[in-house]
C-alpha positions as CSV (number, residue, x, y, z in Angstrom):
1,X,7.4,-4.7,5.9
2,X,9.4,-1.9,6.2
3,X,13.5,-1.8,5.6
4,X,15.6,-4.8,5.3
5,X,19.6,-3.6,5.4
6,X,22.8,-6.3,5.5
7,X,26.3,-6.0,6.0
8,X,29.2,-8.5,5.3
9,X,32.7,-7.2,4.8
10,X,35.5,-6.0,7.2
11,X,34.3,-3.2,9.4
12,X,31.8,-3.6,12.7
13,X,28.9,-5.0,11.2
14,X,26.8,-4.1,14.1
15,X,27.8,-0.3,13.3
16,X,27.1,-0.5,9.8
17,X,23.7,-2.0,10.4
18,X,22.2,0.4,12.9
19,X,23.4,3.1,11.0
20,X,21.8,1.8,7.7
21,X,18.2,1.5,9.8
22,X,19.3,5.2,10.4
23,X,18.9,6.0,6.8
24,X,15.9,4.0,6.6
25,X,14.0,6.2,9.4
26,X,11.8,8.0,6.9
27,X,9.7,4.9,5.4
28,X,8.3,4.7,8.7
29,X,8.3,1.8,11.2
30,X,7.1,0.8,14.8
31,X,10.1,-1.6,16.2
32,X,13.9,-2.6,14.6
33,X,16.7,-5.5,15.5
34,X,19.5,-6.6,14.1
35,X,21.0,-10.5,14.1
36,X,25.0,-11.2,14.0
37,X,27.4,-13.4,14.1
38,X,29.6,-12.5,17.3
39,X,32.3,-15.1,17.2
40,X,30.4,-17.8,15.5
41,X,27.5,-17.6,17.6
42,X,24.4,-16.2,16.3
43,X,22.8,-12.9,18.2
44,X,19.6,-11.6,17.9
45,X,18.4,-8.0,19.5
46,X,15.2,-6.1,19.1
47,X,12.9,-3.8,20.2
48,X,9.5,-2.0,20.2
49,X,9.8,1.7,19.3
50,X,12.4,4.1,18.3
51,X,16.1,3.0,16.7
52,X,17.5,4.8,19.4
53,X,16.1,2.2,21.7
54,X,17.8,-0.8,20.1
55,X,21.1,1.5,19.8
56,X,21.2,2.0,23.8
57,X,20.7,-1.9,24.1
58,X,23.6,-2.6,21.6
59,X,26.0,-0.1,23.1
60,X,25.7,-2.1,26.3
61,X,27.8,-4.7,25.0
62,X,31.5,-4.8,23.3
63,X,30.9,-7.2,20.0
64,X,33.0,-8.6,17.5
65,X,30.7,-9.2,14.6
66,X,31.5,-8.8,10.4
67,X,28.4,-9.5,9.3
68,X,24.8,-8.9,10.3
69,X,20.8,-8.1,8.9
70,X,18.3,-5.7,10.1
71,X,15.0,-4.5,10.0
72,X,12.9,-1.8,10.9
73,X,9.0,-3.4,10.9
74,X,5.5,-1.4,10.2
75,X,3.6,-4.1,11.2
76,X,1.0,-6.1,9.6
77,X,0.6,-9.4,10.9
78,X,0.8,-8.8,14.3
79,X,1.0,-5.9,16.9
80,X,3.5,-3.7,16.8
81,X,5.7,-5.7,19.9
82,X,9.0,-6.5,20.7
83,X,8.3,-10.1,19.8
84,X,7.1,-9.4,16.5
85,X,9.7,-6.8,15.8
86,X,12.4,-8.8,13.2
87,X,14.3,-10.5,12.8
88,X,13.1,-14.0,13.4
89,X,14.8,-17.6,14.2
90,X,13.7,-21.3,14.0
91,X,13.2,-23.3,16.5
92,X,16.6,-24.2,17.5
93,X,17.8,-20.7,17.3
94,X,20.6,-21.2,14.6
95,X,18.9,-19.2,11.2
96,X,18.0,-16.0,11.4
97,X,15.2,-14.2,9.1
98,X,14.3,-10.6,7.9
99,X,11.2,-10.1,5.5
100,X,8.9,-7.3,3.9
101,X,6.0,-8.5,1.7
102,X,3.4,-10.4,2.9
103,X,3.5,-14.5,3.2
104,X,-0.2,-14.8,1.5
105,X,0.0,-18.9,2.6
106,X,1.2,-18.6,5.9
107,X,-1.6,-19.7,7.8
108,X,-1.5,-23.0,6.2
109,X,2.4,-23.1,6.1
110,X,2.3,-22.3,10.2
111,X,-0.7,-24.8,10.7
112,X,1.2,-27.6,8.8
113,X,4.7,-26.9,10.8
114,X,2.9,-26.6,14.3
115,X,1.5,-30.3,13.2
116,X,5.4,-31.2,12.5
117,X,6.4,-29.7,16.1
118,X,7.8,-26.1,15.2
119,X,7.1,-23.8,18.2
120,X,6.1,-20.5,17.3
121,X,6.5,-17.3,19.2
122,X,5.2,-14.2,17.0
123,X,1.8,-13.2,15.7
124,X,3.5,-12.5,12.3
125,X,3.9,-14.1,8.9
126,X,7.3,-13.8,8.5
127,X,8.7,-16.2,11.3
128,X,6.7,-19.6,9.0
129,X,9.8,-18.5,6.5
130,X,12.5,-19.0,9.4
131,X,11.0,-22.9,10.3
132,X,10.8,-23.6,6.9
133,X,14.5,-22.8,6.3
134,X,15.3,-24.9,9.1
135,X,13.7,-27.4,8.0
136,X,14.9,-27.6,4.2
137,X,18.5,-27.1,5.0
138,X,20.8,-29.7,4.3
139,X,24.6,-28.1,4.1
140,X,23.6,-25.5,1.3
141,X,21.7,-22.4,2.5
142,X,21.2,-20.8,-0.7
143,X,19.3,-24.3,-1.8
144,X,17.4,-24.5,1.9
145,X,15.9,-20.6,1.0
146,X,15.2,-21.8,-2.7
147,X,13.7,-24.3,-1.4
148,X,11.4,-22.1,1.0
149,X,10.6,-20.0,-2.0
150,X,8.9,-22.9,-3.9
151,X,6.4,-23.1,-0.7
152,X,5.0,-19.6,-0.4
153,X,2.6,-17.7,-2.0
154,X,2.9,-13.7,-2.0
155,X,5.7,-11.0,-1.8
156,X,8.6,-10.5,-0.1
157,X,12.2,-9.3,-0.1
158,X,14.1,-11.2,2.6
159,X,17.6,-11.9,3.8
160,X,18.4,-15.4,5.6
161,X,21.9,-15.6,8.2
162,X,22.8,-19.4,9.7
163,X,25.2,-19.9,12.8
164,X,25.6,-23.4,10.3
165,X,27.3,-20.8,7.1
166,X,28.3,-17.8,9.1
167,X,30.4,-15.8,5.9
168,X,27.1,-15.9,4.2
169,X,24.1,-14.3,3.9
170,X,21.2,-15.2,1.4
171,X,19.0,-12.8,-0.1
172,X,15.5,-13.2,-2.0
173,X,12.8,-10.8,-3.5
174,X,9.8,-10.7,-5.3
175,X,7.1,-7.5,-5.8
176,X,9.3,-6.3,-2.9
177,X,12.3,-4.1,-3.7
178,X,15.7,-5.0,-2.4
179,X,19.5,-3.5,-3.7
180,X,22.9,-4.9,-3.5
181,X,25.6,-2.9,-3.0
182,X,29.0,-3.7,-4.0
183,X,32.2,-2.3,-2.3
184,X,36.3,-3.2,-2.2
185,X,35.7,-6.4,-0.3
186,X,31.9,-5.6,1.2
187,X,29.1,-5.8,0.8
188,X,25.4,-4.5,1.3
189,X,21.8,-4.9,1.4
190,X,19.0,-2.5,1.6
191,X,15.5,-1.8,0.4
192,X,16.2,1.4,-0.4
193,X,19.8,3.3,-2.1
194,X,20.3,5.8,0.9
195,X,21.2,2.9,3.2
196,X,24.0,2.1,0.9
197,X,25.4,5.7,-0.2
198,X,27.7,6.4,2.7
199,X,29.3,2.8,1.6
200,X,29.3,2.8,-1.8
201,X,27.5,3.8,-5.0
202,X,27.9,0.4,-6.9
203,X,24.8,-1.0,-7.2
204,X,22.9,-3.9,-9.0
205,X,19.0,-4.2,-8.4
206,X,17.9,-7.8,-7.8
207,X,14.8,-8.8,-10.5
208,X,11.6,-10.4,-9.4
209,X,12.0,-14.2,-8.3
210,X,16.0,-14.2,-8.2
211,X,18.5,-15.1,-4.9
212,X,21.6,-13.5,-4.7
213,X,24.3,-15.4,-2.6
214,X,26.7,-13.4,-0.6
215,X,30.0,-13.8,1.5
216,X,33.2,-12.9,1.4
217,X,34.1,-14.2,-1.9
218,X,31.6,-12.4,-4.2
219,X,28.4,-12.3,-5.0
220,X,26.5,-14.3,-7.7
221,X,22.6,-14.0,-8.3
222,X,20.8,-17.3,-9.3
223,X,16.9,-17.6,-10.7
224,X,14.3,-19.9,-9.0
225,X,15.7,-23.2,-10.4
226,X,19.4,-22.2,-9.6
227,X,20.7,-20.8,-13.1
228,X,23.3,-18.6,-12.6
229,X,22.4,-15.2,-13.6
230,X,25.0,-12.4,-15.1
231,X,24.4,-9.4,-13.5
232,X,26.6,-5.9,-13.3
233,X,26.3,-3.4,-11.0
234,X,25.5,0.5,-12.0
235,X,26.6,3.6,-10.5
236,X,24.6,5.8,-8.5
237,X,25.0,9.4,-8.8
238,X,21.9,10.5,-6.7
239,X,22.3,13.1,-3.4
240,X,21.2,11.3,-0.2
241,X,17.6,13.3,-0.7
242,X,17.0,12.1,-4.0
243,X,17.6,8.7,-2.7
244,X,15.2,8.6,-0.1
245,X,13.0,9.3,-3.0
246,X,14.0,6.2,-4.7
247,X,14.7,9.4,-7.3
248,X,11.7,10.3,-7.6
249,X,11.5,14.3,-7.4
250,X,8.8,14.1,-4.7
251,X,7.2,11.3,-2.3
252,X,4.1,11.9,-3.5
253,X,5.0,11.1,-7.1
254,X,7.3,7.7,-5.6
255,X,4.2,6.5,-3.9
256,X,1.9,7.3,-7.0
257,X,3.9,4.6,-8.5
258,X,4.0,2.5,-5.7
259,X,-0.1,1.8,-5.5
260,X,0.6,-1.4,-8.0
261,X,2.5,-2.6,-5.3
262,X,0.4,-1.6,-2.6
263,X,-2.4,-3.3,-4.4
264,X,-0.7,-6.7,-4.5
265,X,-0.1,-6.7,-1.1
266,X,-3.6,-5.6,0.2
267,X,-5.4,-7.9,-1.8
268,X,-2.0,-10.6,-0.7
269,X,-3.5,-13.3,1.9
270,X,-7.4,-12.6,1.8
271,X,-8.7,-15.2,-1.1
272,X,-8.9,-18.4,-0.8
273,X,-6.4,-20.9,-1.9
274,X,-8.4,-21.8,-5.1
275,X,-8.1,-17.7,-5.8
276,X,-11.7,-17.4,-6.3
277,X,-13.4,-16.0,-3.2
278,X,-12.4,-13.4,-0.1
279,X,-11.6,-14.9,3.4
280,X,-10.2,-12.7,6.5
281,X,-9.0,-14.7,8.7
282,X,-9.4,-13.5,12.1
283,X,-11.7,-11.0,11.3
284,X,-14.3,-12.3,13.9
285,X,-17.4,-11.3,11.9
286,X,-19.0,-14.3,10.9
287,X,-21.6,-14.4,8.0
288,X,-24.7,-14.9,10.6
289,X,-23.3,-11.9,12.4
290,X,-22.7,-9.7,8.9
291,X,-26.4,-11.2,7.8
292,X,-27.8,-9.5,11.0
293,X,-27.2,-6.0,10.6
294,X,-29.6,-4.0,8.7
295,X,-27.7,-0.7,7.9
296,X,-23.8,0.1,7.5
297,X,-22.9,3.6,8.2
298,X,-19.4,4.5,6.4
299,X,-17.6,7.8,8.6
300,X,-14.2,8.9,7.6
301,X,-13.0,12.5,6.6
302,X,-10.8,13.9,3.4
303,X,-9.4,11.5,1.0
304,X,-10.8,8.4,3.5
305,X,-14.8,9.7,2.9
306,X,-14.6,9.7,-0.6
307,X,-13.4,5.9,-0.6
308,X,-16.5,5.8,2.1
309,X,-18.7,7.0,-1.1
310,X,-17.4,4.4,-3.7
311,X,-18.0,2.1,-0.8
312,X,-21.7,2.8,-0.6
313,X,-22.0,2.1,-4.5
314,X,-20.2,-1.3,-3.6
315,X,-22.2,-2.0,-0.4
316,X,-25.9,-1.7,-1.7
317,X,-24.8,-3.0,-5.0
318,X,-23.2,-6.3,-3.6
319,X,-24.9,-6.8,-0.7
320,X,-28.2,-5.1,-1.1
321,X,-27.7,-3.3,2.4
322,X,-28.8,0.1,3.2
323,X,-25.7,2.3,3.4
324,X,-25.1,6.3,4.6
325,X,-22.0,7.8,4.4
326,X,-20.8,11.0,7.0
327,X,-17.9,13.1,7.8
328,X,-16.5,12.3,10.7
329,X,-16.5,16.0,11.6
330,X,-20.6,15.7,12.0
331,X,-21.0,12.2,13.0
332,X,-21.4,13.1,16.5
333,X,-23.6,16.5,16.0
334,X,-26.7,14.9,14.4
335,X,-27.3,13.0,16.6
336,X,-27.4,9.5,14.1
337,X,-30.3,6.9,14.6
338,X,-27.7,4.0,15.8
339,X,-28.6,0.7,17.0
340,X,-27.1,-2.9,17.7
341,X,-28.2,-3.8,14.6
342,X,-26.2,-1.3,12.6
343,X,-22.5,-1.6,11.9
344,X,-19.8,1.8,11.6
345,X,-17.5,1.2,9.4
346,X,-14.4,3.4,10.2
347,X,-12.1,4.7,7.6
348,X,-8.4,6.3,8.1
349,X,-5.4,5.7,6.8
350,X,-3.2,6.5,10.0
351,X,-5.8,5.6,13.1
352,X,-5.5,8.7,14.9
353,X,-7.9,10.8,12.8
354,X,-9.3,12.4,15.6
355,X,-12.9,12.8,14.2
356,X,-12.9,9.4,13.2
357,X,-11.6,7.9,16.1
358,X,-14.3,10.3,18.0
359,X,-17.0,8.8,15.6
360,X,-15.8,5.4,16.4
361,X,-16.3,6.2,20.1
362,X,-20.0,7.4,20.1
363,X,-20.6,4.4,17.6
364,X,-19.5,2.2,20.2
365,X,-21.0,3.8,23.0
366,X,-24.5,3.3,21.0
367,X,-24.0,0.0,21.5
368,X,-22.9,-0.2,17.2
369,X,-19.9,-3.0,16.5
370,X,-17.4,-1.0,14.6
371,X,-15.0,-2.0,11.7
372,X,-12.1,-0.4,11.1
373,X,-9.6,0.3,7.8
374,X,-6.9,1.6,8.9
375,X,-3.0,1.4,7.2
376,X,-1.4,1.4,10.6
377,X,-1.4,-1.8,12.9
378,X,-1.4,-0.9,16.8
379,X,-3.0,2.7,16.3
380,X,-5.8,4.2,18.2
381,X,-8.5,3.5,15.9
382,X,-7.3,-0.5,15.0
383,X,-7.4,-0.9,19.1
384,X,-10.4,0.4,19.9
385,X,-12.9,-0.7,16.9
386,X,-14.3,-4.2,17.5
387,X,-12.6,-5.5,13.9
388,X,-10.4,-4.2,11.9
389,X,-9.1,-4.4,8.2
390,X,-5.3,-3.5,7.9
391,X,-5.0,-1.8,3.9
392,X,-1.3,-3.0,3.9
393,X,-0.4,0.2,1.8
394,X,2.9,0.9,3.5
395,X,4.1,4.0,5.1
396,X,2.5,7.3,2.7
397,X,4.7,10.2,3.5
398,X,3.5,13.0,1.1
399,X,0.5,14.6,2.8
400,X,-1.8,13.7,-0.3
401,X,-3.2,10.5,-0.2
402,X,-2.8,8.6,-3.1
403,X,-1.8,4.5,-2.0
404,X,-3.6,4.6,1.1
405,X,-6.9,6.0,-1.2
406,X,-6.4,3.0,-3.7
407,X,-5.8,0.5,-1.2
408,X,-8.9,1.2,1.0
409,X,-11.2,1.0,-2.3
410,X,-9.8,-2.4,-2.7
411,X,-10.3,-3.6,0.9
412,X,-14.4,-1.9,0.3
413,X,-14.5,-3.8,-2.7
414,X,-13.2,-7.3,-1.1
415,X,-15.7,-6.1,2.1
416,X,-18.7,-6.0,-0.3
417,X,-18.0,-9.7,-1.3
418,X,-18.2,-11.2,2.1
419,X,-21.4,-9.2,2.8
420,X,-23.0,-10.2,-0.4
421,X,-21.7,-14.3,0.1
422,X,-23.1,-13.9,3.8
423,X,-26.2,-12.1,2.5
424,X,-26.6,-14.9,-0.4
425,X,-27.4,-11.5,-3.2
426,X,-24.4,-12.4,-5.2
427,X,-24.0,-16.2,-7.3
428,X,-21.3,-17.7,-6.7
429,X,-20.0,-17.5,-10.4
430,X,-20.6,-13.4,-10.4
431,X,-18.1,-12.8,-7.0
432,X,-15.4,-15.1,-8.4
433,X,-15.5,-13.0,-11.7
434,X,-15.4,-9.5,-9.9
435,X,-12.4,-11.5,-7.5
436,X,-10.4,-12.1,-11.0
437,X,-11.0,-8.5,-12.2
438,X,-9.5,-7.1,-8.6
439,X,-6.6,-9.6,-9.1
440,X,-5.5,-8.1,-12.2
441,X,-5.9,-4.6,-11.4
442,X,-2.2,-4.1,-10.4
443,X,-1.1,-4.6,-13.8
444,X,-3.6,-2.4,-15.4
445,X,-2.6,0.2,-13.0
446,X,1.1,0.1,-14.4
447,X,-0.1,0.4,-17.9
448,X,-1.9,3.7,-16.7
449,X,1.5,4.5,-14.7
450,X,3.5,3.9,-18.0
451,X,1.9,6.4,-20.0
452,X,2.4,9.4,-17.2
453,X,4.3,11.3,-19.7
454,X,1.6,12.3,-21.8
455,X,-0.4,13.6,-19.0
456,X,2.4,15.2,-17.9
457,X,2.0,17.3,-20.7
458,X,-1.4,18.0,-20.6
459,X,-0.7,19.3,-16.9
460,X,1.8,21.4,-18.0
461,X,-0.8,22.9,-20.7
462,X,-3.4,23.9,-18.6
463,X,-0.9,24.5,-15.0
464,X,-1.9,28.4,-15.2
465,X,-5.5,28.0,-15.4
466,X,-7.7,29.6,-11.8
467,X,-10.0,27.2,-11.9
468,X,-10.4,23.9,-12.7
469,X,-14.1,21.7,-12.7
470,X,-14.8,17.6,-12.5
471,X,-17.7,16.2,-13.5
472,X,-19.1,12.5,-13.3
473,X,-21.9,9.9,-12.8
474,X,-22.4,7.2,-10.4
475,X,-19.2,5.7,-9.4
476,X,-17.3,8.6,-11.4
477,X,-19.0,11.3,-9.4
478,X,-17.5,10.0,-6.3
479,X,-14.0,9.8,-7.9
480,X,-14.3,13.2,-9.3
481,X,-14.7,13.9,-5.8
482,X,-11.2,13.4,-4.9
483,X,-9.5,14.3,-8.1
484,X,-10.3,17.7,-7.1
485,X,-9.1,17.5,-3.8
486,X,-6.2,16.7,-5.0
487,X,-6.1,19.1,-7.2
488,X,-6.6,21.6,-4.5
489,X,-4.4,20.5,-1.8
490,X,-1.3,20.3,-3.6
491,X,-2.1,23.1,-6.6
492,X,-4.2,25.7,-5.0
493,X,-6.2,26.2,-7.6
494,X,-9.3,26.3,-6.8
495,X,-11.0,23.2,-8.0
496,X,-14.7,21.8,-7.8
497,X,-16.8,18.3,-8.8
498,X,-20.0,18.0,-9.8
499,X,-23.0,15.1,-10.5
500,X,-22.9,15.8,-14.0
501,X,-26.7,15.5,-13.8
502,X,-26.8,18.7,-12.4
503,X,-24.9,20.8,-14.5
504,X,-28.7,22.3,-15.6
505,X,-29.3,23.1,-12.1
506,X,-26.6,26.3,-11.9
507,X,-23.1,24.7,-12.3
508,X,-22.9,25.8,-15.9
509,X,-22.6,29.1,-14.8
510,X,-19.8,29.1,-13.6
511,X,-18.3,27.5,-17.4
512,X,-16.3,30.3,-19.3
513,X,-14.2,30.1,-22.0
514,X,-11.0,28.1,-21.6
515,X,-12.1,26.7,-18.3
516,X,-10.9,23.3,-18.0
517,X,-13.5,20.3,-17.4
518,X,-12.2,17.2,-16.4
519,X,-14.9,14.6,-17.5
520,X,-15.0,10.4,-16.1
521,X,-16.5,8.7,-18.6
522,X,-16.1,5.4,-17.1
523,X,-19.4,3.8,-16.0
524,X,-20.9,2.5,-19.6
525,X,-24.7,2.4,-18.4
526,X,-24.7,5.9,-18.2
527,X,-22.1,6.9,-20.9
528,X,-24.8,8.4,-23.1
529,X,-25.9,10.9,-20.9
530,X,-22.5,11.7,-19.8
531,X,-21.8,12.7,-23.5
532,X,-24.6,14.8,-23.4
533,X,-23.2,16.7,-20.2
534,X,-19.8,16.7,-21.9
535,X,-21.4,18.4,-25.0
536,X,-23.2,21.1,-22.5
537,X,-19.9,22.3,-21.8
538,X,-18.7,22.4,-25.0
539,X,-21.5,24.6,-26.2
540,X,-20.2,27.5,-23.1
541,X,-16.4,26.8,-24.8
542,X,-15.2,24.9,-21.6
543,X,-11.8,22.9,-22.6
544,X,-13.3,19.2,-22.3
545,X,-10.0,16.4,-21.2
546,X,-12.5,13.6,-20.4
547,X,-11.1,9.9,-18.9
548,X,-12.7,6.9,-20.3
549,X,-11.9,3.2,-20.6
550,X,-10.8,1.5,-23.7
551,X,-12.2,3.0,-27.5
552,X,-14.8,5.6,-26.6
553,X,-15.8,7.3,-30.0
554,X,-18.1,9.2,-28.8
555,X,-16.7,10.2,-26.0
556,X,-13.4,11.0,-28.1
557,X,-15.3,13.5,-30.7
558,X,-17.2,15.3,-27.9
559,X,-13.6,16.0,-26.1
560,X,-10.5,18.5,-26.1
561,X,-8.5,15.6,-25.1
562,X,-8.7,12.1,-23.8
563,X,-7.1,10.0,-21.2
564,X,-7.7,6.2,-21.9
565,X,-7.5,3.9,-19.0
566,X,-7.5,-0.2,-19.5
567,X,-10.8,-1.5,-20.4
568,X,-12.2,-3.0,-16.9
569,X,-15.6,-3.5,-15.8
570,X,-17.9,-0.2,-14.7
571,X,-18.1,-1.4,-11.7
572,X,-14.3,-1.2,-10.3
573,X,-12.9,1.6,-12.3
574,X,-12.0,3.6,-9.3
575,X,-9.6,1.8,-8.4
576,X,-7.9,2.9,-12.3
577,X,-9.8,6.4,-13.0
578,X,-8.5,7.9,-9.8
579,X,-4.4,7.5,-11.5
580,X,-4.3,9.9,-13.8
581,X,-6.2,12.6,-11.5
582,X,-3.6,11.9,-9.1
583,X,-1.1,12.8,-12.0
584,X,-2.7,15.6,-13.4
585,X,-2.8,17.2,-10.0
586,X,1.0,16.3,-9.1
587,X,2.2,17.7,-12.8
588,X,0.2,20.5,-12.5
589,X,1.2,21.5,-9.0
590,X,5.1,20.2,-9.9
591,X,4.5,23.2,-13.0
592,X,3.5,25.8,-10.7
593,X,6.2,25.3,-8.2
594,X,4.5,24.1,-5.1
595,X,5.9,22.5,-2.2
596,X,4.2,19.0,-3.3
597,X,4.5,16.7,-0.4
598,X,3.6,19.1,1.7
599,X,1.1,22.0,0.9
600,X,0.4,24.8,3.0
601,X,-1.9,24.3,6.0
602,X,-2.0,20.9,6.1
603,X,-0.5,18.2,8.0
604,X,-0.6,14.3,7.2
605,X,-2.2,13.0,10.1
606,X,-5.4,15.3,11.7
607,X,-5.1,14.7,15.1
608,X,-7.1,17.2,16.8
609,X,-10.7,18.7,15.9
């Protein structure tokens, strides 16, 4: 993944393309290329690093080119690399592919090409969709990438150039978001609208599972089986900021909305075919390796320890494992009781935290293997640990976390299954269940997404209150943990969580009249006592706005207001509680004013101690 843009039409195409990666910049990405047609004969240019880079390569050269694709890659199969960088041919060199998503099947797809001759040359996913073309096409490349799209499992936008049709370019997308622009005898491709705006403002978003055909006569968008779809184009009136956004009014609200997404993709390529079981390939840690260590220490720091402390839930629970979860910031100054037989399991989303990554360093110099999660292929932390887990979540540009917190719960979750099936504590029957509840948690995500509006106005309600308290149980105690860090970082009021189970022991002090108590009432084995905590702050006149799944009652009548979330399972409703806390804390801080995606004093990546 990161930014697909295409040009076909009358002006330099090369021009047009470098300039939409341009426009692209602030998704984030680690290498960018281009292929064209210059003179009927198919060019392909790319490079490791900056856009600049790949500029000063093109400019060395005069070209005559109308029509062109390009990418700017954040990697995730694969190192960030020249070679891996997109786009990527087949074997003999004449179709040329760019692709964000993930190609869940590819491992079997490359396997049964290798066995069929196809040469490969990149680590990634993406280049399986380039020999596959090659192979389907018979003198219509718009039924060659249908074709393709019949054989692959996952997501992807994607846009396909020949040397064989060279006033065409086909174009694909599903879970992955890609936009046609439409000019006076041009046209455009992009993932996102600011690529497009200095061309035109006539757009027409392609749906999930259609191809859209382009050259010089037209455009015509088609459905899986080729039905030809009617499709007009809108206008779009947004300012090139607001674009960037997608038109969302902040980043932070854009990737909120993108964790459905970001879900999909991290959970994309790790089952098995039959759907029912996790599988890493490559990870390295085989199950009489994970069934020899004895303890699992979880360091991370911010929004990454509190995924560490729903992973410790998931951990003993699953795999009956001792587990101990530290800030990075004090790993190193307790001196920790670390041995061969204990694994450090390192979380950040960028992999330069530089606690983490100092963590990660002692742990290793202890002699500890180390596992990393980490959002960003080729960074300090995914080179040095001994394995890592990529979360897939895409670039996060708002200094709150919000995908890259969702994503690495999901990735503890699928890391708790291949412990517990290594460790034999978990029937077979039980892990494919929890598998089919993780699968579906996307959508349920979206339904939570959908109703925003209402706690919009909730937020609004309370956006002038000083203080602000969480409370849970369990599971919910360590996801009240980061609704109030959010809260904080982005509000600046001051905001605090609490076991609910020790309320008694001086928190209800600090409960005044009017004070605001956000309750999770999620975990159903300890839901009575939970409305017994809720009811303690009623009786000191806290405002209770309480978050449970599905038809509470009881929860409901002890409560100021409710936030329902789909009905899932205790056990992963992290992954949903956490949404609306993120909202309530974006509304609220979006009410007061604040400079949302990025709050005073903080910076996205902590690279120093």
């Amino acid at each position: 993944m990161c930014g697909i843009v295409a040009y076909l039409g009358p002006r330099d195409a090369v021009s047009v393309l470098i300039d939409g990666l341009k426009r692209l910049e602030y998704r984030g990405y680690d290498s960018a290329g281009v292929a064209f047609l210059n003179e009927g004969s198919l060019k392909v240019l790319k490079k490791e690093g900056r856009i600049a880079a790949l500029e000063e390569q093109l400019n060395s050269h005069k070209w005559n080119s109308r029509i062109g694709i390009g990418h700017t890659r954040w990697a995730t199969h694969g190192r960030p690399s020249d070679v891996n960088a997109h786009p990527h041919l087949d074997c003999s060199g004449k179709f040329a592919v760019v692709h964000n998503g993930i190609i869940e099947n590819y491992g079997e797809l490359k396997a049964s090409l290798e066995k069929r001759g196809h040469h490969f040359v990149s680590e990634t996913d993406t280049e399986v969709l380039a020999h596959l073309v090659e192979e389907a096409y018979q003198g219509d490349l718009c039924a060659a990438v249908r074709s393709v799209l019949r054989q692959v499992r996952g997501s992807y936008a994607l846009a396909v150039l020949s040397e064989h049709e060279p006033g065409k370019i086909v174009a694909a997308r599903k879970d992955s978001p890609l936009v046609l622009g439409v000019g006076k005898g041009e046209f455009f491709l992009a993932s996102d609208i600011p690529a497009l705006l200095p061309y035109t403002r006539e757009v027409c978003l392609l749906g999930d599972g259609e191809v859209a055909e382009i050259s010089g006569d037209g455009f015509r968008v088609l459905n899986g089986d080729g039905v030809f779809l009617t499709r007009k184009t809108f206008h779009v009136d947004w300012d090139q900021e607001a674009a960037e956004r997608g038109g969302y009014p902040h980043f932070m609200l854009k990737e909120i909305c993108e964790q459905p997404r970001a879900l999909r993709e991290t959970l994309g390529g790790r089952l098995t075919p039959d759907g029912a079981r996790i599988s890493f390939e490559k990870l390295g840690l085989r199950p009489e390796v994970l069934k020899s260590f004895q303890r699992i220490f979880i360091v991370a720091c911010g929004t990454a320890y509190h995924a560490g402390l729903v992973g410790k839930y998931v951990l003993e629970k699953l795999a009956r494992i001792p587990v101990e979860v530290d800030l990075a910031s004090e790993f190193r100054y307790r001196n920790p009781i670390l041995d061969q037989q204990t694994l450090v399991l390192v979380i950040s989303q960028s992999g330069e935290t530089a606690d983490t990554l100092a963590a990660l360093r002692e742990a290793r110099h202890r002699g500890c293997q180390v596992l990393a999660v980490t959002n960003v292929v080729g960074s300090s932390v995914a080179r040095e640990a001994d394995h890592v887990i990529y979360t897939w979540a895409g670039p996060e540009i708002a200094v709150a976390s919000t995908k890259a917190y969702t994503t690495q719960l999901l990735v503890l979750y699928m890391i708790g299954l291949l412990f517990a099936e290594a460790r034999e504590t978990i029937e077979p029957e039980e892990a494919a269940a929890i598998v089919a509840h993780l699968k579906v948690l996307p959508e349920k995500v979206e339904m939570i997404l959908e109703e925003r509006e209402l706690i919009r106005e909730l937020a609004d309600r309370y956006s002038c209150c000083k203080d602000v308290f969480f409370i849970g149980r369990g599971l919910d105690y360590a996801v009240a943990l980061e609704g109030a860090l959010k809260l904080k970082e982005i509000s600046y009021i001051h905001a605090e969580a609490y076991a609910a189970g020790e309320l008694k022991h001086g928190t209800l002090a600090l409960i005044e009249k009017g004070v605001p108590v956000v309750a999770l009432a999620t975990q159903e084995e300890l839901l009575e006592k939970m409305v017994s905590n809720i009811k303690e702050v009623k009786a000191r006149e806290g405002v209770i706005i309480s978050v449970c799944c599905g038809e509470k009652r009881e929860v409901e009548e002890a409560s100021d207001h409710l936030i329902r979330i789909p009905d899932v399972p205790s056990f992963v409703t992290p992954i949903l509680s956490v949404v609306p806390l993120q909202l309530l804390a974006y509304y609220m801080a979006a009410a007061r004013g604040c400079d949302i995606d990025k709050p005073r004093n903080l910076a996205k990546s902590v690279t120093v101690e």
